[in-house]
C-alpha positions as CSV (number, residue, x, y, z in Angstrom):
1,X,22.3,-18.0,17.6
2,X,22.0,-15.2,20.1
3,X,19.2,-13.7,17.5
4,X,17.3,-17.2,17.1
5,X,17.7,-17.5,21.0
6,X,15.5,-14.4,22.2
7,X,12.8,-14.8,19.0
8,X,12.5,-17.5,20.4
9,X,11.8,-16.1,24.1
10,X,9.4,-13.8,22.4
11,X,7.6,-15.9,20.7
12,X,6.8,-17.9,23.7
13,X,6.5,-15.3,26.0
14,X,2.8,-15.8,27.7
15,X,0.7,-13.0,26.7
16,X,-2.8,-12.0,28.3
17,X,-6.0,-11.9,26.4
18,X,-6.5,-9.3,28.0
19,X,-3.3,-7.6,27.2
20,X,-3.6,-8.4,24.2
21,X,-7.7,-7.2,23.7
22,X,-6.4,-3.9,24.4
23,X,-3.0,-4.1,22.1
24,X,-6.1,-4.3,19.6
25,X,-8.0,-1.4,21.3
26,X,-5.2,0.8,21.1
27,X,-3.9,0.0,17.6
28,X,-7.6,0.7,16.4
29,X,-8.0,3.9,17.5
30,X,-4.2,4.9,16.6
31,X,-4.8,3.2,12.6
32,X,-8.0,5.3,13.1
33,X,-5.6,8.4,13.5
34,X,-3.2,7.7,11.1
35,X,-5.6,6.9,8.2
36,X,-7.8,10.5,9.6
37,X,-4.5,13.0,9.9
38,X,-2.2,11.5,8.1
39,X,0.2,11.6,10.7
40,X,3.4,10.1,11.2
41,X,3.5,6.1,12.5
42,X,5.9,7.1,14.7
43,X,4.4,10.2,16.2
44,X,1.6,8.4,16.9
45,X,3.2,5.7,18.5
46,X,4.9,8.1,20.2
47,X,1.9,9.7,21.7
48,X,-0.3,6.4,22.6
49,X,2.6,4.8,24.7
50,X,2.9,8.3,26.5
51,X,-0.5,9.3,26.9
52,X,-1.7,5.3,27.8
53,X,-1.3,3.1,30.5
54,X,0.5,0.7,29.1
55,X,1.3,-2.0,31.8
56,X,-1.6,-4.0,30.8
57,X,-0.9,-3.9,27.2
58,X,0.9,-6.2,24.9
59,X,3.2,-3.3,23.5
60,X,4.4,-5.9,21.0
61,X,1.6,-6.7,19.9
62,X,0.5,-3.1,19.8
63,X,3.6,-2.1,17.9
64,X,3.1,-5.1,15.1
65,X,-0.3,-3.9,14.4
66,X,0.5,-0.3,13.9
67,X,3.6,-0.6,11.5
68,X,2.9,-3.6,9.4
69,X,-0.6,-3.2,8.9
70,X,-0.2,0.4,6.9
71,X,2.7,-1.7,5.2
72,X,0.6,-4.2,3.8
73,X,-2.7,-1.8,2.9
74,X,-2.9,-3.3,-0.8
75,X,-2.5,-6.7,0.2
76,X,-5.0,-6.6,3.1
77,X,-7.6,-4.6,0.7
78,X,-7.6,-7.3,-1.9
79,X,-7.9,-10.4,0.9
80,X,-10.5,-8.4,2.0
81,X,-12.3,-7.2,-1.3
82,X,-14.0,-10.4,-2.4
83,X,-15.7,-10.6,0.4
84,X,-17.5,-7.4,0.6
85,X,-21.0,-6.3,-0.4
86,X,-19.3,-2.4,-1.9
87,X,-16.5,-0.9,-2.1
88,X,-13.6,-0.4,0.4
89,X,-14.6,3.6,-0.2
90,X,-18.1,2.9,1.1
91,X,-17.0,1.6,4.0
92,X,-16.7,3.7,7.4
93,X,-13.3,4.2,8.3
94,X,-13.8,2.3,11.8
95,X,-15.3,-0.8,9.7
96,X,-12.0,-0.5,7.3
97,X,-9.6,-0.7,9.7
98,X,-11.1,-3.4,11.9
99,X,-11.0,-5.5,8.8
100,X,-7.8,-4.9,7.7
101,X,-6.5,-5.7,11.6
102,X,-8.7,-8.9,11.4
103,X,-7.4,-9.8,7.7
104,X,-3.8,-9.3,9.0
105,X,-4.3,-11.5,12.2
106,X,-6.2,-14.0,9.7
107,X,-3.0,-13.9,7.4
108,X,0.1,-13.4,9.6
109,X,-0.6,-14.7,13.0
110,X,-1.4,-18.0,12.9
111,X,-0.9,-18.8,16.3
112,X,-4.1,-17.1,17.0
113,X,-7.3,-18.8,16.7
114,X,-9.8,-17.7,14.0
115,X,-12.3,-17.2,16.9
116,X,-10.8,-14.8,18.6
117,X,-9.7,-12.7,15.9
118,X,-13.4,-12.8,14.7
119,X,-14.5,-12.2,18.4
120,X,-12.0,-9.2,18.5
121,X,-13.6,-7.6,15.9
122,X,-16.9,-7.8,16.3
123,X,-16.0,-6.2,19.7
124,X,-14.1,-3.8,18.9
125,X,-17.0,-3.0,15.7
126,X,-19.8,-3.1,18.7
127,X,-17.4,-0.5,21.0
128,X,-16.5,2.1,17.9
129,X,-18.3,1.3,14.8
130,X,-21.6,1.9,13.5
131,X,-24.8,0.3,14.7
132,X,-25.4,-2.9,13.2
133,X,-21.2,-2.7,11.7
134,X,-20.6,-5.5,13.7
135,X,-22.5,-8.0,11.9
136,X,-21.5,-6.9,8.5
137,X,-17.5,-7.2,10.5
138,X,-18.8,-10.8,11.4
139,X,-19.9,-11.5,7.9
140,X,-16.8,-10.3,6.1
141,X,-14.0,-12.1,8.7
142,X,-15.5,-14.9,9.3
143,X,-15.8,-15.7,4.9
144,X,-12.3,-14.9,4.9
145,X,-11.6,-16.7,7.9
146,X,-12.8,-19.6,5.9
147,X,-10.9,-18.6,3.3
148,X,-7.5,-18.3,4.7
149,X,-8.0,-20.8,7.4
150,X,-9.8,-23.6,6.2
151,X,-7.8,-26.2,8.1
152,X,-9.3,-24.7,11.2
153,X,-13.1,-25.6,10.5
């Protein structure tokens, strides 16, 4: 009971957009890291939480998207795949991860809208990716937003 009772508290607990935009920030650029150096998850976690302000961050959130993304790789690839235009090799790695994040918050977290996680991407492809990356981004999540969220439309 005492388990159910505070998932419970977390799942309600009121989280920022804002919070949460950088949660996304943060777990891009630390995915970004991991996927480059190969580093450990949990060095790297390590690391962003010490060398970030994170008061205005949804460290949860943060958290989720750094471990259970790398977890799921395979699966998030081949939600991903179909949707594509090349191959997940011709992709930049800023591209890759963004829509891996996006195909895990299309997938897992239901409680947020489509929109936003489309929005959240093709932000986050405008602020690190290439020049025109975040319209292909667009392109990709928004098929597979249609695709794994069809009740939304």
């Amino acid at each position: 009971m005492l388990v159910e009772s505070k998932k419970t508290k977390l799942q309600q607990k009121k989280v920022s957009p804002a919070a949460r935009k950088q949660a996304r920030k943060l777990a891009l650029q630390a995915l970004y890291q991991w996927q480059i150096a190969g580093s450990s998850l949990v060095s790297i976690e390590t690391e962003f939480r010490e060398d970030n302000d994170m008061k205005k961050v949804d460290q949860d959130y943060f958290g989720e998207l750094l471990h259970r993304i790398p977890a799921q790789i395979s699966r998030l690839d081949d939600l991903v795949s179909p949707f594509l235009d090349r191959s997940l090799d011709e992709l930049t790695p800023i591209e890759l991860i963004i829509l891996r994040i996006g195909a895990f918050e299309l997938a897992e977290r239901k409680d947020v809208p489509y929109r936003v996680i489309i929005n959240e991407g093709v932000n986050l492809a405008k602020a690190f990716g290439a020049t025109d990356g975040h319209k292909y981004v667009n392109g990709v999540l928004d098929k597979l937003a249609r695709n794994l969220r069809d009740g939304e439309f």
